[in-house]
C-alpha positions in Angstrom: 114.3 -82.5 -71.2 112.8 -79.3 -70.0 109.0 -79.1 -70.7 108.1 -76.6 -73.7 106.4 -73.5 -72.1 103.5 -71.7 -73.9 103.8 -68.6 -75.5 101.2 -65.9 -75.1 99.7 -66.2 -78.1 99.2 -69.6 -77.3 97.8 -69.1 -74.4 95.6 -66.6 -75.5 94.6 -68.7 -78.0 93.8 -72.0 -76.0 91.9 -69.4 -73.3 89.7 -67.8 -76.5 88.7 -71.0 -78.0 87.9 -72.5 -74.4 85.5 -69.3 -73.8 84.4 -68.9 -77.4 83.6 -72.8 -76.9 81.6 -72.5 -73.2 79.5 -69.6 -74.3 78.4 -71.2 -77.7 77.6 -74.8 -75.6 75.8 -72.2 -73.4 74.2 -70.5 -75.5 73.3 -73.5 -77.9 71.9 -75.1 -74.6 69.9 -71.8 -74.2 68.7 -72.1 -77.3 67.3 -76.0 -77.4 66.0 -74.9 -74.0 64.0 -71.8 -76.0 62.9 -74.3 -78.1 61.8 -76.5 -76.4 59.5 -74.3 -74.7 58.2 -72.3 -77.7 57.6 -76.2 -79.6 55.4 -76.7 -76.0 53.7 -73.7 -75.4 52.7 -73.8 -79.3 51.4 -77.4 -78.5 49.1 -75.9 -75.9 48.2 -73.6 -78.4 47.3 -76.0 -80.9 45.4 -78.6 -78.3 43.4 -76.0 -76.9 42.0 -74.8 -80.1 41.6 -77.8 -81.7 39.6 -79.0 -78.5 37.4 -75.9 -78.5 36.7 -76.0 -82.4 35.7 -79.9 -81.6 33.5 -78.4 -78.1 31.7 -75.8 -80.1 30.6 -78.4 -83.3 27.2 -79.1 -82.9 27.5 -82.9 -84.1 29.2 -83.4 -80.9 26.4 -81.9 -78.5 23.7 -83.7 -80.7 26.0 -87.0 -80.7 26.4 -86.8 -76.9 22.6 -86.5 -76.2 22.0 -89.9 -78.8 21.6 -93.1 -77.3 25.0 -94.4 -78.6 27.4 -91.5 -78.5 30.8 -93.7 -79.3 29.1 -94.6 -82.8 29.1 -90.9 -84.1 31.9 -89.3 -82.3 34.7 -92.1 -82.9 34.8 -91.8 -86.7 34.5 -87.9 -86.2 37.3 -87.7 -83.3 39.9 -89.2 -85.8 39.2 -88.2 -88.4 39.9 -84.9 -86.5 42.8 -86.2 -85.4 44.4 -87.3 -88.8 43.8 -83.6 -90.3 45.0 -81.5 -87.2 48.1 -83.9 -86.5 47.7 -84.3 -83.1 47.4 -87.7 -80.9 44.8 -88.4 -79.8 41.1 -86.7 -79.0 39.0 -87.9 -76.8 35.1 -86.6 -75.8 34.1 -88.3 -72.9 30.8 -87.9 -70.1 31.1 -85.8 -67.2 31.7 -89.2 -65.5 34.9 -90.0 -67.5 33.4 -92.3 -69.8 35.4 -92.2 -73.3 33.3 -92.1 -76.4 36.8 -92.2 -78.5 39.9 -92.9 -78.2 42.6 -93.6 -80.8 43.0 -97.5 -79.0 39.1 -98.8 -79.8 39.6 -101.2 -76.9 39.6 -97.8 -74.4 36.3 -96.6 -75.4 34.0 -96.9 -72.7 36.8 -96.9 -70.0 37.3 -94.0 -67.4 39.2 -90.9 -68.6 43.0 -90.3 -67.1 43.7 -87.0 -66.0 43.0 -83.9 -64.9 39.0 -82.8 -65.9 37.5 -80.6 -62.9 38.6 -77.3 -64.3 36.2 -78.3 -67.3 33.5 -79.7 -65.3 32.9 -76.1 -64.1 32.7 -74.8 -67.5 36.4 -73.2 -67.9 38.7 -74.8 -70.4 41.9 -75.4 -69.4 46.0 -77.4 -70.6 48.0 -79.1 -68.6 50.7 -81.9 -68.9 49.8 -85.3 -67.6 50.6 -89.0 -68.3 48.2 -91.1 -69.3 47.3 -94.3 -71.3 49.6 -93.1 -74.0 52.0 -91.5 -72.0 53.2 -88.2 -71.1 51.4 -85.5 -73.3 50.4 -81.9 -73.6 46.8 -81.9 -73.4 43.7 -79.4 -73.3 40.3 -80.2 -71.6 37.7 -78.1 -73.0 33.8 -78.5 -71.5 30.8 -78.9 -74.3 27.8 -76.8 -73.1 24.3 -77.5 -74.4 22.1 -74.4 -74.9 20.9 -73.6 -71.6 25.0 -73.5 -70.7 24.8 -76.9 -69.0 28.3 -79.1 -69.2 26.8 -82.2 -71.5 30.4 -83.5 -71.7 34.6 -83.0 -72.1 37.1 -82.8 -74.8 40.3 -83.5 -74.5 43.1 -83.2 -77.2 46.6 -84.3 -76.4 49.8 -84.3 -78.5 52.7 -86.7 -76.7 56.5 -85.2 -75.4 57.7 -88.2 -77.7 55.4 -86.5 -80.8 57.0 -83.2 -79.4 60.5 -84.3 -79.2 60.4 -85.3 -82.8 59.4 -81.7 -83.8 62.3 -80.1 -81.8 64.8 -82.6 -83.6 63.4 -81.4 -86.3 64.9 -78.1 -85.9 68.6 -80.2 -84.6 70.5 -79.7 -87.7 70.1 -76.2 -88.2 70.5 -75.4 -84.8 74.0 -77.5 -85.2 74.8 -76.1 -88.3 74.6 -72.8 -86.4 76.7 -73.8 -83.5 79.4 -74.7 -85.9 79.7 -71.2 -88.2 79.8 -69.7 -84.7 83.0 -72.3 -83.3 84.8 -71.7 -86.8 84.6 -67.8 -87.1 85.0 -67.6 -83.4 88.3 -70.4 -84.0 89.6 -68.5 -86.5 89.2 -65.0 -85.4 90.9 -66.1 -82.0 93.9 -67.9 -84.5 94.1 -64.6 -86.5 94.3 -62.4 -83.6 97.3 -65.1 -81.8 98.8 -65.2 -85.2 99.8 -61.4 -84.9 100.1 -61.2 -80.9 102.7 -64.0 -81.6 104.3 -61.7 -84.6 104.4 -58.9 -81.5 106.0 -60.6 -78.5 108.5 -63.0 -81.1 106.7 -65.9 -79.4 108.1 -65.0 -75.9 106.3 -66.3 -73.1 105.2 -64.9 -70.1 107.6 -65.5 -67.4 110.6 -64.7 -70.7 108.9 -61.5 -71.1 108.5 -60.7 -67.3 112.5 -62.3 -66.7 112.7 -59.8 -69.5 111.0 -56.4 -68.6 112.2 -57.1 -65.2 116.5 -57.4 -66.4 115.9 -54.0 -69.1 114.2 -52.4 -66.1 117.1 -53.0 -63.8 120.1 -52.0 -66.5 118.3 -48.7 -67.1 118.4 -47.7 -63.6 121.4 -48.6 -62.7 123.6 -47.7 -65.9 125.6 -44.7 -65.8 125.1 -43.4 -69.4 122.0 -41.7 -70.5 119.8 -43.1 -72.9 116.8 -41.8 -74.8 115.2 -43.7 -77.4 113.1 -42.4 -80.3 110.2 -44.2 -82.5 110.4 -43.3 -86.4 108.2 -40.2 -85.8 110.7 -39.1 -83.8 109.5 -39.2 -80.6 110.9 -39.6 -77.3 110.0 -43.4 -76.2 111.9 -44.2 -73.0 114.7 -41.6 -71.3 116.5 -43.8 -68.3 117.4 -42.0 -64.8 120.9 -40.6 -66.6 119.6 -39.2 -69.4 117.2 -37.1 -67.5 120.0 -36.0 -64.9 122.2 -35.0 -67.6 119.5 -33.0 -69.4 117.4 -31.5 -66.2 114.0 -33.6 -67.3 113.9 -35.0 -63.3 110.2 -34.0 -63.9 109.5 -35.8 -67.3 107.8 -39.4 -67.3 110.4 -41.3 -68.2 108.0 -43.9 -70.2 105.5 -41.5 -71.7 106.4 -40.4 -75.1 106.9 -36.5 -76.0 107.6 -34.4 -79.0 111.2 -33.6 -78.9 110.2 -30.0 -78.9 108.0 -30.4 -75.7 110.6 -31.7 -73.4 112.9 -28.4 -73.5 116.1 -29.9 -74.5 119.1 -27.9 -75.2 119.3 -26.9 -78.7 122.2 -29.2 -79.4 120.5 -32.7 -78.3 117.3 -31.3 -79.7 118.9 -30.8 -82.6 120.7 -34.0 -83.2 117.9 -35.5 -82.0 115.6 -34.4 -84.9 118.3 -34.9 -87.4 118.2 -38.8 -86.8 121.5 -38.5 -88.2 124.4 -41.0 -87.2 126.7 -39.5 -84.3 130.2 -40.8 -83.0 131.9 -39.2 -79.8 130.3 -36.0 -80.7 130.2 -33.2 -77.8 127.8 -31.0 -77.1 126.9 -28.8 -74.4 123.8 -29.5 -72.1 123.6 -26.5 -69.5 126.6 -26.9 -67.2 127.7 -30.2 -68.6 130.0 -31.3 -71.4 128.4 -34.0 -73.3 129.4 -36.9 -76.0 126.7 -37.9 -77.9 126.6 -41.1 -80.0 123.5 -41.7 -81.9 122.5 -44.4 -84.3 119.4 -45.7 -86.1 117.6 -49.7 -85.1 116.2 -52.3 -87.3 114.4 -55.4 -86.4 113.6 -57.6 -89.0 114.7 -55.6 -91.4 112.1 -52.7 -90.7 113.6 -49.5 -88.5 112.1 -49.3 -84.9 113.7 -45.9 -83.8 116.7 -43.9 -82.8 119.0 -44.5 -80.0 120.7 -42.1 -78.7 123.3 -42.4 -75.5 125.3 -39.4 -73.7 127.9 -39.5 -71.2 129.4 -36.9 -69.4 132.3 -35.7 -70.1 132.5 -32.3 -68.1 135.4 -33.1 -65.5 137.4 -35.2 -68.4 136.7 -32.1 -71.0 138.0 -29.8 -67.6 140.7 -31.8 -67.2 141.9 -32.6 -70.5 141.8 -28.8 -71.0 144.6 -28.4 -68.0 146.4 -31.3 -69.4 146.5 -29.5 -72.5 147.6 -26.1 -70.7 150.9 -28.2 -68.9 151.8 -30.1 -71.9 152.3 -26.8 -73.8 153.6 -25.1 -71.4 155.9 -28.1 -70.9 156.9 -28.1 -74.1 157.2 -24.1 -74.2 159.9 -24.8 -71.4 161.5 -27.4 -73.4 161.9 -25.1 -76.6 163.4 -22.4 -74.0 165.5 -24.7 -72.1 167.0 -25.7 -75.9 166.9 -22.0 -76.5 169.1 -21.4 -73.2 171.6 -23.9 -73.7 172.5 -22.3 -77.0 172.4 -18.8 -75.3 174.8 -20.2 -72.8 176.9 -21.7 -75.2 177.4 -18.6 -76.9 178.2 -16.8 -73.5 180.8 -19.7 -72.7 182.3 -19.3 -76.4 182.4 -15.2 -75.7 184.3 -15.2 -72.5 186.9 -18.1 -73.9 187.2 -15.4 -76.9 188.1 -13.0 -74.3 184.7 -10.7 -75.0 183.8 -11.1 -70.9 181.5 -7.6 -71.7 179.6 -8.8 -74.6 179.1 -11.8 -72.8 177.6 -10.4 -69.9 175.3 -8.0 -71.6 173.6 -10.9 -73.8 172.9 -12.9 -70.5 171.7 -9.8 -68.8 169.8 -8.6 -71.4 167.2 -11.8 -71.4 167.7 -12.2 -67.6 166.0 -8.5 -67.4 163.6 -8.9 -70.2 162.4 -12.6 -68.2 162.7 -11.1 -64.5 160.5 -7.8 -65.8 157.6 -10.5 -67.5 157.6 -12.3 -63.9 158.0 -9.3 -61.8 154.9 -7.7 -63.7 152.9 -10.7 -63.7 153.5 -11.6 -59.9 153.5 -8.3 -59.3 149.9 -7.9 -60.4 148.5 -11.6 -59.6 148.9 -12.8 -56.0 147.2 -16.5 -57.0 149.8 -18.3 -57.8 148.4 -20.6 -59.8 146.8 -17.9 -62.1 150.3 -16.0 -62.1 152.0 -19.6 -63.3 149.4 -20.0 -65.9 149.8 -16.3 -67.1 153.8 -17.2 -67.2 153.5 -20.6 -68.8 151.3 -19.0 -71.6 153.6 -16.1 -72.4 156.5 -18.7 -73.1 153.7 -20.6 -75.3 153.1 -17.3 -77.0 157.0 -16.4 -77.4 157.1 -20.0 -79.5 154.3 -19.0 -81.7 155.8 -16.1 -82.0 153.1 -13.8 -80.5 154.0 -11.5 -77.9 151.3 -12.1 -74.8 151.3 -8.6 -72.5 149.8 -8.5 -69.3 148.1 -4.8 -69.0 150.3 -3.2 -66.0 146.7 -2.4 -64.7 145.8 -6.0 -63.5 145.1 -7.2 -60.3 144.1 -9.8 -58.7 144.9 -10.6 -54.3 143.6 -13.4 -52.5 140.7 -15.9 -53.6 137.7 -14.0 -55.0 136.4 -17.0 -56.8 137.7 -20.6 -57.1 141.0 -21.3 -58.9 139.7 -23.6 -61.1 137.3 -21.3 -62.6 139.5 -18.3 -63.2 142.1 -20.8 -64.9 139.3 -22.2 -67.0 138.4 -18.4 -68.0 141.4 -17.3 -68.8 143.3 -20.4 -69.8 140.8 -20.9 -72.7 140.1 -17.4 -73.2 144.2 -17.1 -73.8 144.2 -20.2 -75.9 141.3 -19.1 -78.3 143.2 -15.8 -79.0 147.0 -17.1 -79.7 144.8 -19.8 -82.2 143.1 -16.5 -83.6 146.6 -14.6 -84.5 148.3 -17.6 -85.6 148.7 -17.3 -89.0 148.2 -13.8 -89.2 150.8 -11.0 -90.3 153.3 -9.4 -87.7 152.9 -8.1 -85.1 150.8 -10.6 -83.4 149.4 -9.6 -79.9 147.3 -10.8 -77.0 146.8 -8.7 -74.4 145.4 -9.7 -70.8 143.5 -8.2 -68.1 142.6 -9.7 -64.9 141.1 -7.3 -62.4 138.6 -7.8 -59.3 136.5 -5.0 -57.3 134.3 -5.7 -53.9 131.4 -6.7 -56.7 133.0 -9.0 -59.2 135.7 -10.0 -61.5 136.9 -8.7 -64.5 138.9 -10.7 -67.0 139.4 -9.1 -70.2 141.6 -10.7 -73.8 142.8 -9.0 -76.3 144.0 -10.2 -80.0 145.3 -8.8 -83.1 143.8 -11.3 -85.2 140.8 -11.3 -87.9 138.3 -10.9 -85.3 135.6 -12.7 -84.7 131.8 -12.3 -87.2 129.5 -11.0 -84.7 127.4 -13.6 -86.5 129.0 -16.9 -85.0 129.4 -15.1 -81.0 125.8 -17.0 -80.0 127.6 -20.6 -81.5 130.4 -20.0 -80.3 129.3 -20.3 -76.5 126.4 -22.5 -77.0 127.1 -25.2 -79.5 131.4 -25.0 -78.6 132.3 -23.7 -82.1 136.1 -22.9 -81.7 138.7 -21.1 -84.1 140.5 -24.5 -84.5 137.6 -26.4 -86.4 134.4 -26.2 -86.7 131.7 -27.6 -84.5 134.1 -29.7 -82.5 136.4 -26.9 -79.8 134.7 -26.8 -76.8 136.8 -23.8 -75.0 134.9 -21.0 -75.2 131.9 -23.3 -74.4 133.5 -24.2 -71.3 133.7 -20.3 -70.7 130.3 -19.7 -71.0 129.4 -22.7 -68.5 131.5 -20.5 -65.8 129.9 -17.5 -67.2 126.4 -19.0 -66.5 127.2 -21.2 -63.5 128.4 -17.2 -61.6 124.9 -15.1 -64.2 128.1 -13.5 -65.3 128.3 -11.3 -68.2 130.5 -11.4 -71.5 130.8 -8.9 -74.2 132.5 -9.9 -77.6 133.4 -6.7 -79.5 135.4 -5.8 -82.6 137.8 -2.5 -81.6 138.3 0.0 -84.2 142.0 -1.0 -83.9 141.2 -4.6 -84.6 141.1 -8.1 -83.3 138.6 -9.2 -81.3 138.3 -8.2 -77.1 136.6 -10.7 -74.9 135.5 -9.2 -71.4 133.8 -11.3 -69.2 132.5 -10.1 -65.8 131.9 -12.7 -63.2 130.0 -11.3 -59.7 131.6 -12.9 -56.5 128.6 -14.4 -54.8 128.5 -14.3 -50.9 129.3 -17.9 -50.4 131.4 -19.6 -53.1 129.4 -22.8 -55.1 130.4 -25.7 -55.5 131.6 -26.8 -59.3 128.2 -28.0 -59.8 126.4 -25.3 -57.8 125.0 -21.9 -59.2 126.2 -19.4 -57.1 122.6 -17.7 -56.5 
């Protein structure tokens, strides 16, 4: 059976009452010390003037200059005595001899103690034993008038007599010492109490183990996380979180005001919302991102926000060329269908015997097919860019939109990266066949692809609604899209290559109609990386 460990508070509170306990034995030992020393030096207080008020009384100078002095000053010594409290007081010769004592059977018998201060006329205490024991006495000489030392008094009180006094004083001292141990035991138990309510009763090697395993997962995780208090702060950001959002600067521990961290508008956003979030993309900069966000409880009492992104950028790139190929893969299904009928009537002509009719339906969409490749390849030496061109004019024939490539374009060699023309133009091309669909006939969308020594021009044309010049600046930052709102991500992924190049693009109404994208990307000197601004 493993031995129970201590929690913290437990500790704490087993170290408190320890300490509370050592410095009220200290100080309760410093105080019966105090007293002890006051109760004495108020002793020699009270023997010295008792001794001099018995010194300075003329019975006693008369009494010691009478034949029998013990028969005058005994009665008068304690009687003395009785009234000031003290043990004994004794007046005695120069030569020791008592002349009272509290024991009769001393009179007449040599002093004990200390008396040659006195003899030379200065009064003096001290602590001495004698026949009584040890006591706090004062020696005080008794001058006759010409100043001459006739004889000595000496009044004692006994450290027993003392002790008494200060044991007096024992049970409110105690008393003391115990209201100190209780408040001291039950602010230590108050302040445990909640320290346990804060670390759950955890102890220290648990929380260490602990702080220690969290520290390690938010490292080494590859999805960012930021977490928010109910003020909506920014607790903790891990190392993803602040690659995905640029913070490589920000403490990743120290809490900020969402505002003061310079988040893009659409974390910051759903960040101070606080709202629930699924799978929901955003854009952060360059990067596609899918945010989920949810509120935390403990206990039944909400600690924060938690909001996690991953990064979605290559899948969101990739997905969008997946998307490209499986229409235009369907686009060449629909026109392989399409041929096979068109054959079928060609077959049927010529075993009707109408060989020319035959031939001038197959020519006729062999030309019109040959003079849309000719045109495009013609005018785009990529061939990637002149497939994609080709794949979405047979997407736009099976929407029934008619996609012309101005006879103008052109476009020879490699000015930029392939994968950034195709993600202009791809999504430029999509967004304007999902503008006109729907619309009345004729539905258009015409395409320019150009290039000079400076940069490239790419330019998309559609006869459709056009676009509110209101929703241009969501439309690019926040990856609003015709199809529904707040969730496309196409033109967003536009203006990431747009930014990624400090491109240019104009969104304009014509006069004719429609809406005309032109977007103006520069060719840098050396050509970046996908990840890499070109400047």
């Amino acid at each position: 059976m493993s031995r129970r460990r201590w929690s913290i508070a437990g500790q704490l509170f087993a170290l408190q009452v320890l300490v509370v306990s050592l410095l009220v034995v200290a100080g309760m030992t410093g105080a019966v010390l105090l007293a002890r020393s006051d109760v004495r030096s108020a002793a020699q207080e009270e023997v010295l003037a008792v001794a001099e008020a018995v010194a300075r009384s003329p019975d006693v100078a008369t009494a010691l200059r009478s034949p029998d002095p013990a028969a005058t000053l005994q009665p008068y010594a304690e009687s003395t005595r009785q009234a000031t409290g003290t043990t004994f007081i004794v007046v005695m010769a120069p030569d020791r001899t008592r002349y009272s004592h509290p024991n009769p059977a001393l009179i007449g018998q040599p002093f004990v103690g200390e008396i040659e201060p006195a003899l030379t006329g200065r009064a003096f205490t001290t602590i001495n034993i004698g026949t009584l024991g040890e006591s706090v006495r004062a020696v005080v000489p008794v001058r006759a008038e010409g100043g001459t030392v006739i004889g000595l008094v000496s009044v004692g009180i006994t450290t027993e007599a003392i002790n008494r006094k200060l044991l007096a004083q024992a049970p409110a001292l105690l008393a003391a010492t115990a209201a100190a141990l209780a408040l001291a035991a039950a602010g230590s138990w108050l302040l445990s109490r909640r320290l346990r309510r804060q670390t759950h009763g955890l102890g220290p090697a648990q929380i260490t183990r602990m702080y220690e395993y969290y520290d390690a997962v938010l490292h080494s995780v590859r999805e960012g996380l930021l977490v928010l208090t109910p003020d909506r702060r920014v607790a903790l950001i891990n190392d993803e979180a602040r690659r995905l959002l640029g913070l490589t600067g920000t403490d990743p521990v120290q809490e900020h005001l969402v505002a003061d961290l310079g988040l893009p508008p659409a974390v910051a956003d759903l960040l101070l919302s606080g709202r629930p979030a699924h799978d929901e993309p955003m854009l952060a900069g360059d990067r596609v991102l899918v945010a989920n966000q949810r509120p935390t409880s403990f206990g039944g009492r909400a600690v924060g926000t938690v909001l996690t992104l991953r990064d979605h950028t290559e899948l969101r790139t990739l997905a969008s060329e997946l998307d490209s190929v499986r229409g235009l893969s369907e686009a060449l299904q629909a026109q392989a269908h399409e041929s096979a009928n068109r054959l079928h009537t060609v077959l049927t002509l010529v075993e009707l015997g109408r060989t020319d009719e035959a031939v001038q339906l197959a020519t006729a969409e062999l030309t019109l097919a040959q003079q849309l490749t000719d045109r495009v390849v013609g005018a785009v030496t990529e061939p990637a860019l002149a497939a994609l061109l080709l794949g979405k004019s047979a997407q736009a024939g099976e929407r029934g939109v008619e996609l012309l490539v101005d006879p103008e374009s052109r476009l020879d060699g490699h000015p930029l990266p392939i994968s950034d023309l195709l993600t202009v133009v791809g999504n430029l091309v999509d967004n304007a066949l999902e503008a006109v669909g729907g619309t009345e006939p004729p539905r258009q969308v015409q395409v320019y692809v150009g290039a000079t020594e400076q940069e490239v021009q790419v330019r998309v044309r559609d006869s459709g609604p056009g676009l509110d010049p209101a929703q241009v600046t969501d439309a690019f930052r926040r990856g609003w899209s015709t199809k529904s709102a707040g969730r496309g991500l196409g033109l967003a992924l536009v203006g990431q290559v747009v930014s990624r190049y400090d491109g240019k693009v104009d969104v304009t109404r014509p006069a004719a109609g429609g809406t005309l994208f032109s977007v103006r990307l520069p060719i840098p000197a050396r050509l970046p990386t996908p990840r890499e601004s070109p400047t």
